[in-house]
Short mmCIF file of the C-alpha atoms (twelve columns), coordinates in Angstrom:
data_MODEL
# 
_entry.id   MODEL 
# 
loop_
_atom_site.group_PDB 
_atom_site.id 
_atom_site.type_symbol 
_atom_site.label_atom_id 
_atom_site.label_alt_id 
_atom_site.label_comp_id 
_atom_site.label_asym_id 
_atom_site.label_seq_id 
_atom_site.Cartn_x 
_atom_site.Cartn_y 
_atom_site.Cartn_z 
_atom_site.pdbx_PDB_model_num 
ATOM 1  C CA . UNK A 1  186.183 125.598 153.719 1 
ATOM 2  C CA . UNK A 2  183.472 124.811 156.678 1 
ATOM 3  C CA . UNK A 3  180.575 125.497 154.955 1 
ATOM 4  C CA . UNK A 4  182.152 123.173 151.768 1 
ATOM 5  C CA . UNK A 5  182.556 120.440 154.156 1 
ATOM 6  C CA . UNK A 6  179.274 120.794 156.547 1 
ATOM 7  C CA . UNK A 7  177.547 120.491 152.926 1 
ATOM 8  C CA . UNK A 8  179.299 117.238 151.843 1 
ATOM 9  C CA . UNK A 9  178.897 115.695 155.290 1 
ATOM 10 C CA . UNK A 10 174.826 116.363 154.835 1 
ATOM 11 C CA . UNK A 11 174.764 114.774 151.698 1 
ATOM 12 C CA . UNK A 12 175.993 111.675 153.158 1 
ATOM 13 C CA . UNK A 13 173.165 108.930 153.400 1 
ATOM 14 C CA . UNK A 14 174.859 107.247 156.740 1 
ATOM 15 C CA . UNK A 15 174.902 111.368 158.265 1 
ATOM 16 C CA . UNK A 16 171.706 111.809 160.913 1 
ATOM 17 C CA . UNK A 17 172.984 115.362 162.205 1 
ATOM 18 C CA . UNK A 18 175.959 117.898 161.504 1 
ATOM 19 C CA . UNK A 19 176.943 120.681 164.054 1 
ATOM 20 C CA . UNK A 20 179.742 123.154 163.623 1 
ATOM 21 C CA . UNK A 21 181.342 123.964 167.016 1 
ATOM 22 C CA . UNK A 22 183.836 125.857 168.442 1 
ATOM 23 C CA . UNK A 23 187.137 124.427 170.473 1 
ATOM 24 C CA . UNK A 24 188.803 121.360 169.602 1 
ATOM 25 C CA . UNK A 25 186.777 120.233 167.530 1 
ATOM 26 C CA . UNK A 26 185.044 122.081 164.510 1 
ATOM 27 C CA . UNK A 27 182.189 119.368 163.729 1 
ATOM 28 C CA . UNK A 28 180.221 116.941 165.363 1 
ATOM 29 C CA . UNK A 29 178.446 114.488 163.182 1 
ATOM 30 C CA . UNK A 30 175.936 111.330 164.009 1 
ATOM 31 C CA . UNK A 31 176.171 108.926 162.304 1 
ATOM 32 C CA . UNK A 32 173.809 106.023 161.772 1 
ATOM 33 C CA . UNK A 33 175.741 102.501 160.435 1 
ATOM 34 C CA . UNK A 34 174.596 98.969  161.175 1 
ATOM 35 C CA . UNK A 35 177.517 97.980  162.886 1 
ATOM 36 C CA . UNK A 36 180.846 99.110  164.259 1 
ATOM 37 C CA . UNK A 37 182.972 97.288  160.655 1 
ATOM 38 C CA . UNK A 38 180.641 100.058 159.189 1 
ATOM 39 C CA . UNK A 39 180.917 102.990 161.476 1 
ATOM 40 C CA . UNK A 40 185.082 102.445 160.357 1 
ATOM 41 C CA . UNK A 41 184.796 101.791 156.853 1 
ATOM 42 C CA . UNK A 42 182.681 105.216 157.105 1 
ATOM 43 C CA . UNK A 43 185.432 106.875 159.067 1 
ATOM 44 C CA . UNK A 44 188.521 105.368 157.296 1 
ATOM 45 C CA . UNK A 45 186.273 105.984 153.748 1 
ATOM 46 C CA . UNK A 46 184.300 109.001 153.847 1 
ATOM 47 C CA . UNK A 47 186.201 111.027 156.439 1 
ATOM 48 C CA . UNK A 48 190.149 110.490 156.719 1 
ATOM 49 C CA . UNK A 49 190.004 110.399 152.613 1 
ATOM 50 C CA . UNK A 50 188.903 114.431 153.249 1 
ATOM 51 C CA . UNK A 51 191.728 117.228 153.144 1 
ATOM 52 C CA . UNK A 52 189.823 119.047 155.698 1 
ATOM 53 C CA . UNK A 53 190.048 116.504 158.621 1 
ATOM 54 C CA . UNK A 54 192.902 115.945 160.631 1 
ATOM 55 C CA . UNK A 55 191.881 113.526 163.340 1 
ATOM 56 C CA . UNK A 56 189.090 112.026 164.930 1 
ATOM 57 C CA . UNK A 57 188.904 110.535 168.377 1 
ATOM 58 C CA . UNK A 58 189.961 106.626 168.564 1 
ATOM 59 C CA . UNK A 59 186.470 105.185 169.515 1 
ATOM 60 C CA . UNK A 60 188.634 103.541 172.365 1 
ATOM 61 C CA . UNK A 61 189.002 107.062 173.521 1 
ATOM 62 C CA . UNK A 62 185.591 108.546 173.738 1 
ATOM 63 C CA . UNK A 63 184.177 108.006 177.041 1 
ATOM 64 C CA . UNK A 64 181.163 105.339 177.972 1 
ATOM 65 C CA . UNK A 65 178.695 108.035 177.038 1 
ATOM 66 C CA . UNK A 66 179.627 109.068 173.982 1 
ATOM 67 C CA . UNK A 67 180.455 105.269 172.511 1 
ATOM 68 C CA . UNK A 68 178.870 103.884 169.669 1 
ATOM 69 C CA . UNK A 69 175.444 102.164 170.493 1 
ATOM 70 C CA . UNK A 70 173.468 99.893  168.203 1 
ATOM 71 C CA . UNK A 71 169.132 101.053 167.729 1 
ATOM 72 C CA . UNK A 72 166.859 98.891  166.055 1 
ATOM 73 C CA . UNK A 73 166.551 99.498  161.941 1 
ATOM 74 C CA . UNK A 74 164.717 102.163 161.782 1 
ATOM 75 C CA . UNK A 75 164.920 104.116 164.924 1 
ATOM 76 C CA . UNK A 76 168.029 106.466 164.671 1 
ATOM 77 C CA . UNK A 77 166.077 109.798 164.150 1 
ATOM 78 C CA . UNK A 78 166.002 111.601 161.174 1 
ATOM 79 C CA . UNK A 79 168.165 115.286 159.629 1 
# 
């Protein structure tokens, strides 16, 4: 089931990087969107819509580090 979703979580255009970890959490994905109304239609769309997740943290949640940042088109790294 980890593999199947790591491979339709690469095929995603908005996906930069996928890592399968251990504890908590089994995946942690970057994401590149525009704009925050993006980076939750991606979540709400793409990710809650998927058997295999459960939860993901409340962006409120995450802590100032790990928030969402905005980077000029162009520069958000590449797979």
């Amino acid at each position: 089931m980890i593999s199947g979703f790591e491979a339709y979580l690469a095929e995603l255009p908005e996906a930069v990087s996928v890592f399968v970890v251990s504890g908590d959490d089994d995946f942690v994905v970057h994401v590149a969107v525009p704009d925050i109304e993006r980076l939750h239609a991606f979540l709400m769309d793409r990710f809650s819509a998927r058997r295999e997740v459960v939860s993901f943290p409340q962006l409120r949640d995450l802590p100032a580090d790990e928030q969402p940042r905005t980077e000029p088109p162009g520069r958000h790294g590449t797979r």
